[in-house]
C-alpha positions as CSV (number, residue, x, y, z in Angstrom):
1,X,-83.5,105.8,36.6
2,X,-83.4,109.1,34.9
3,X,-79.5,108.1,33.7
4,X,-81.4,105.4,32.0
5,X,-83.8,106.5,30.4
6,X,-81.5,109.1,29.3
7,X,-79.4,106.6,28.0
8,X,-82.2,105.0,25.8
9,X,-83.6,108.5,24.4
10,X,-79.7,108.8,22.8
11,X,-79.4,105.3,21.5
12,X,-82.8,105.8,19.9
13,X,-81.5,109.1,18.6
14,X,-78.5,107.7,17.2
15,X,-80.3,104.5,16.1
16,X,-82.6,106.7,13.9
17,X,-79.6,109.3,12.8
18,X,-77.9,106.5,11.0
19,X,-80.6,105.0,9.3
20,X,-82.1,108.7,7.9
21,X,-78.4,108.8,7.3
22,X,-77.6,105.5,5.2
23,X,-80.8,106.6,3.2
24,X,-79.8,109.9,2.1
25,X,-76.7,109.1,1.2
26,X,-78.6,106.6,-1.6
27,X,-79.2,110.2,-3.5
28,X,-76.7,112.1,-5.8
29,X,-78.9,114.8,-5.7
30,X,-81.4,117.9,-4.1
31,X,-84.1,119.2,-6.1
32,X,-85.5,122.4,-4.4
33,X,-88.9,123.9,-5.7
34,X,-89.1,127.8,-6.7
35,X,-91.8,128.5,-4.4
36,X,-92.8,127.2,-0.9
37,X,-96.2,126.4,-0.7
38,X,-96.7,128.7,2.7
39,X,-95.2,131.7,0.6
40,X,-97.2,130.8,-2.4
41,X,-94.9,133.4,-4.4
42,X,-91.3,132.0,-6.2
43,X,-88.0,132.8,-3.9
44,X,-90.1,135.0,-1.8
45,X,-87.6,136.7,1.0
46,X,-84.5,134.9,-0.8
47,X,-85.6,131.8,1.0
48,X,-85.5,129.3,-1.9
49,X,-82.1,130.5,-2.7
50,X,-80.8,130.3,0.8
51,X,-82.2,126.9,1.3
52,X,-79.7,125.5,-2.3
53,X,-77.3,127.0,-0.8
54,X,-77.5,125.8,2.7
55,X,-78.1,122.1,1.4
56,X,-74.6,122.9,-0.7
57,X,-73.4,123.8,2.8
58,X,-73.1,120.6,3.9
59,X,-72.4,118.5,0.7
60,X,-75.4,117.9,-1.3
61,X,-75.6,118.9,-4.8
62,X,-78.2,120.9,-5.1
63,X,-80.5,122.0,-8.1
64,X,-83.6,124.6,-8.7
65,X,-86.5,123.0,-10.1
66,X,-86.1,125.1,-13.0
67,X,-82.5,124.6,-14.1
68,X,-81.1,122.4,-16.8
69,X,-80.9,118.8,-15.4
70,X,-78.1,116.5,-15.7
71,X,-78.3,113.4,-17.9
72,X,-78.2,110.9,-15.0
73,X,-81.4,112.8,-13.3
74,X,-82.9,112.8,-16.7
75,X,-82.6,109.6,-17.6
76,X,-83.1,108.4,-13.4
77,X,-85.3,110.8,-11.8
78,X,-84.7,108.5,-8.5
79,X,-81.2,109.8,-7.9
80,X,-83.1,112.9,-7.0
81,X,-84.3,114.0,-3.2
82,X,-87.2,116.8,-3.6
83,X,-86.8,118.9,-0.5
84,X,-90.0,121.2,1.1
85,X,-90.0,123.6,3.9
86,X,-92.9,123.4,6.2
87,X,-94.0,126.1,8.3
88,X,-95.9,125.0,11.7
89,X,-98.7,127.3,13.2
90,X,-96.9,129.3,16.0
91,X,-98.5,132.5,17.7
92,X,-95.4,134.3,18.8
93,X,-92.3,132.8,17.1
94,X,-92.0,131.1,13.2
95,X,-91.7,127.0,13.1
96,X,-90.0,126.0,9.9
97,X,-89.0,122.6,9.4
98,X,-87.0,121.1,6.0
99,X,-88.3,117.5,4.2
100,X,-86.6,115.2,1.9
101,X,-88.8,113.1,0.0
102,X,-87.7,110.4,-2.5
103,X,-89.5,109.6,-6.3
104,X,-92.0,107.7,-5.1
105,X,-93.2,110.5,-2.6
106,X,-91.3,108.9,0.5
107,X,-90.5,110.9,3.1
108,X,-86.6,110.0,3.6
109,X,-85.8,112.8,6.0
110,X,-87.6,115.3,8.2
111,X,-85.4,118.2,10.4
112,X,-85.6,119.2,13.6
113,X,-88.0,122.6,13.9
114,X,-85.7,125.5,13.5
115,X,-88.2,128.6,15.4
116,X,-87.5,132.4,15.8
117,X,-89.6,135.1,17.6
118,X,-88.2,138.1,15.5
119,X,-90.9,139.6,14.2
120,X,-89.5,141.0,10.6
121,X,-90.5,137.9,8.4
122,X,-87.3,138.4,6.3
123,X,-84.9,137.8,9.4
124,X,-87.4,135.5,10.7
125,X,-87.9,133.0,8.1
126,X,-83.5,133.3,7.6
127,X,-82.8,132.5,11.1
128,X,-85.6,129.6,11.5
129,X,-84.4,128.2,8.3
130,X,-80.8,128.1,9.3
131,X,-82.1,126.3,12.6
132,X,-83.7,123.6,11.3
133,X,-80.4,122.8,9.1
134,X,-78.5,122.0,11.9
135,X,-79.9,118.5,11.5
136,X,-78.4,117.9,8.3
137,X,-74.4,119.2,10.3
138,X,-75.1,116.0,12.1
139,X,-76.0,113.8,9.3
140,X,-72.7,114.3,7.5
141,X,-73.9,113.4,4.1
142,X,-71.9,111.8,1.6
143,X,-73.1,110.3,-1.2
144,X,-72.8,106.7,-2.1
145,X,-73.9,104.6,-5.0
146,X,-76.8,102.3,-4.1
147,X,-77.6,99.6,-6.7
148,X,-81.1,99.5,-6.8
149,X,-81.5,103.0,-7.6
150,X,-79.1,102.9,-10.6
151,X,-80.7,99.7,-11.6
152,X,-83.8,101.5,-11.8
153,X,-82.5,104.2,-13.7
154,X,-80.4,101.6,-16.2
155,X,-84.2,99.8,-16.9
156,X,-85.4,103.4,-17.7
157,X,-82.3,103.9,-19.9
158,X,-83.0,100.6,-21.9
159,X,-86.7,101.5,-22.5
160,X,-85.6,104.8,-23.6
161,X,-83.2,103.7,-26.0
162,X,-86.0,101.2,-27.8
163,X,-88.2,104.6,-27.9
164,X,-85.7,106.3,-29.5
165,X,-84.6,103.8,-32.2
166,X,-88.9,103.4,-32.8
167,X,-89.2,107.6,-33.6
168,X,-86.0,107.6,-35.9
169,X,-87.6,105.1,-37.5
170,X,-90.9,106.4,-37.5
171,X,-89.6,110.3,-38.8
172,X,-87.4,108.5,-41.7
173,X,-90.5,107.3,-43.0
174,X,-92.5,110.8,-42.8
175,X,-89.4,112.0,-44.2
176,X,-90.0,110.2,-47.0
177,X,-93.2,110.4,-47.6
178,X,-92.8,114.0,-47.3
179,X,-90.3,113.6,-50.2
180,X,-92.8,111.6,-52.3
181,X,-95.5,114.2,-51.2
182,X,-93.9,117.6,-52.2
183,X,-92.5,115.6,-56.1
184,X,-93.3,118.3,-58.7
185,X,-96.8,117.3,-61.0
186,X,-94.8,117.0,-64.4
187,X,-96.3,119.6,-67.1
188,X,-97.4,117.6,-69.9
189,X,-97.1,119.3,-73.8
190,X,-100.4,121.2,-75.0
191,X,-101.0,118.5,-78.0
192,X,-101.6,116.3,-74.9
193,X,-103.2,118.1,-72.3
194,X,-107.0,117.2,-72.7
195,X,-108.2,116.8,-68.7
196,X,-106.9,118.3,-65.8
197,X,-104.7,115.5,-63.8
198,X,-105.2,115.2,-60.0
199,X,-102.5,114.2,-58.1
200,X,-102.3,112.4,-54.8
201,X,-99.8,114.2,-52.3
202,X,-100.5,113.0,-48.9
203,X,-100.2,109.7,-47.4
204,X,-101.4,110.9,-43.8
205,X,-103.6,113.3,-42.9
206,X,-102.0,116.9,-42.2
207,X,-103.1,119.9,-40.5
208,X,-101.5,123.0,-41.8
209,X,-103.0,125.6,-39.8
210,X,-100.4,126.1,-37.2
211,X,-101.3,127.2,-33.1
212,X,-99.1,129.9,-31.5
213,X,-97.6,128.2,-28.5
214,X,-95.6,129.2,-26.5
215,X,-92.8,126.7,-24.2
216,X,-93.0,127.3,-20.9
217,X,-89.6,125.4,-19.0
218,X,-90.6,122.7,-16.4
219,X,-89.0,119.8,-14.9
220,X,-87.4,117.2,-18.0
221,X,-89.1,119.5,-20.6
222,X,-91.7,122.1,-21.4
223,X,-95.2,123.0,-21.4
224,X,-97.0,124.5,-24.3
225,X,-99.5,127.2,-23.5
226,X,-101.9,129.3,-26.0
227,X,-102.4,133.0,-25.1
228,X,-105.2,132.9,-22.4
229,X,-102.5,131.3,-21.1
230,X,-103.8,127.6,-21.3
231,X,-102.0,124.3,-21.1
232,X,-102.1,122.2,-24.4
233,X,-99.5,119.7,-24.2
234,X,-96.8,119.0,-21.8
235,X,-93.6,117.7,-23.1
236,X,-90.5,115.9,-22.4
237,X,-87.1,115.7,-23.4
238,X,-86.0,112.3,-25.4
239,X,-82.0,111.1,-26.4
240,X,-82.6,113.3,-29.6
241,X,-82.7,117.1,-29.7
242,X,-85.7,118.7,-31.0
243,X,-87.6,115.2,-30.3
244,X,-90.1,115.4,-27.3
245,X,-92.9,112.9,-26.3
246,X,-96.1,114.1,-25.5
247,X,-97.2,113.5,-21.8
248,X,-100.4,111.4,-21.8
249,X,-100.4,111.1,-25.3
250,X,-99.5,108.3,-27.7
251,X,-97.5,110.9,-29.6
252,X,-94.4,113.0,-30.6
253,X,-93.2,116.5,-31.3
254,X,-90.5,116.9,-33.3
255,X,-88.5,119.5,-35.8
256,X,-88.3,118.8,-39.2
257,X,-86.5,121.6,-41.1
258,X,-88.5,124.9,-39.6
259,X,-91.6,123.3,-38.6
260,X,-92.9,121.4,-35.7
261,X,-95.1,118.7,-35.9
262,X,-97.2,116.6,-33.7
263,X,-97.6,113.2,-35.2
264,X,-100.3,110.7,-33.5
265,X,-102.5,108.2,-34.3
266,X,-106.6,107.6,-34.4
267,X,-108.5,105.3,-35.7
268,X,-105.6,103.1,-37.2
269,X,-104.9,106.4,-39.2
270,X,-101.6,108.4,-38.7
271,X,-102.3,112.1,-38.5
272,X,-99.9,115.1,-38.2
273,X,-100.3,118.5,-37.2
274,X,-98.2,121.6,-37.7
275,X,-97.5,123.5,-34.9
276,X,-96.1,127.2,-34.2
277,X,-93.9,126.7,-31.1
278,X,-92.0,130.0,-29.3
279,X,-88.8,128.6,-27.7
């Protein structure tokens, strides 16, 4: 009896290995986060560090949340696992456990509990951590291509492509009417000067009074803080440099020559705004 039921806990076990198994292999990549939420302060005791490169360990490629991403996670954020580490209440030892979660909030993969009863948090947190990656020695993770992900990512790619074409169109116009703007008021002769002339130079309405912002790195772009410090816009990267789109906002930021400007519109009306943005 115990031989069997013994037998049945290790098919389950297997059974459950190779599905986590076929479903992290669907990811390219590892995003780990700069702080853990039970630390509440960024790398604290090395541990974020150590957890990249443990997950490198045993094949994945792994990224910091705040590094530069590759072009196929920027254009596919699905090729990306986000991975946590979860600390369980325990009175005389430390529980940690490590979770891969997919872009839709998924859990793909939880670890076994990896505990230690030293009671220096430094070695504790080390040794626990290094516990609970055993889990992934047994997974043997290699990636391989699944098609629905990169299909996702290709119907992404398309949409991103019509965006772009739609502001290259939209900033040759403002070019242009930049151009026609800024044209210098000829200076008629004195014999025929007899009213002032007033000249129309705008076509949209402008904002010249520029904020101080300052860009603040995050995942696929930037957020743009004032000096309390406040969020005023968040950003993200486009196909173009020095193009963003605003999150939650029908509208852009881009360069032209050493300004910023944010261009929307309201009310049928296209507006712009200048803006004073430290990179």
């Amino acid at each position: 009896m115990f031989k069997k039921v013994t037998s049945i806990i290790v098919l389950i076990f297997i059974t459950y290995t190779s599905f986590s198994q076929n479903n992290v292999n669907d990811y390219k990549y590892v995003i780990v986060p700069n702080t853990f939420e039970f630390l509440k302060e960024a790398d604290k005791y090395r541990l974020n560090t150590l957890t990249k490169l443990l997950f490198e360990k045993y094949g994945f490629i792994a990224l910091k949340e705040d590094e530069t991403l590759p072009d196929d996670i920027i254009s596919n954020s699905c090729l990306a696992l986000k991975s946590d580490v979860l600390k369980e209440s325990g009175v005389f030892n430390t529980k940690l456990k490590v979770q891969l979660k997919n872009c839709k909030g998924d859990i793909i993969f939880t670890s076994q509990l990896g505990q230690s009863r030293e009671k220096k948090y430094q070695v504790a947190y080390t040794l626990a951590l290094r516990e609970a990656f055993n889990s992934f020695e047994v997974l043997n993770y290699s990636y391989k291509e699944n098609p629905a992900i990169l299909a996702y990512g290709a119907s992404n790619t398309q949409a991103n492509n019509d965006e772009i074409e739609k502001l290259k169109e939209e900033i040759s116009q403002l070019k242009e009417e930049k151009e026609k703007a800024t044209t210098e008021v000829k200076v008629l002769p004195k014999e025929d000067v007899h009213e002032p002339v007033e000249v129309a130079v705008t076509t949209s309405e402008i904002d010249d009074t520029p904020s101080i912002l300052y860009a603040q790195e995050i995942t696929n772009g930037f957020q743009l803080v004032d000096r309390t410090p406040k969020v005023i816009y968040r950003i993200k990267k486009t196909g173009m440099n020095n193009v963003f789109l605003v999150e939650g906002k029908q509208a852009i930021i881009y360069q032209l020559d050493a300004n910023w400007i944010l261009e929307y519109y309201e009310n049928q009306k296209l507006k712009t705004k200048m803006l004073n943005i430290k990179f």
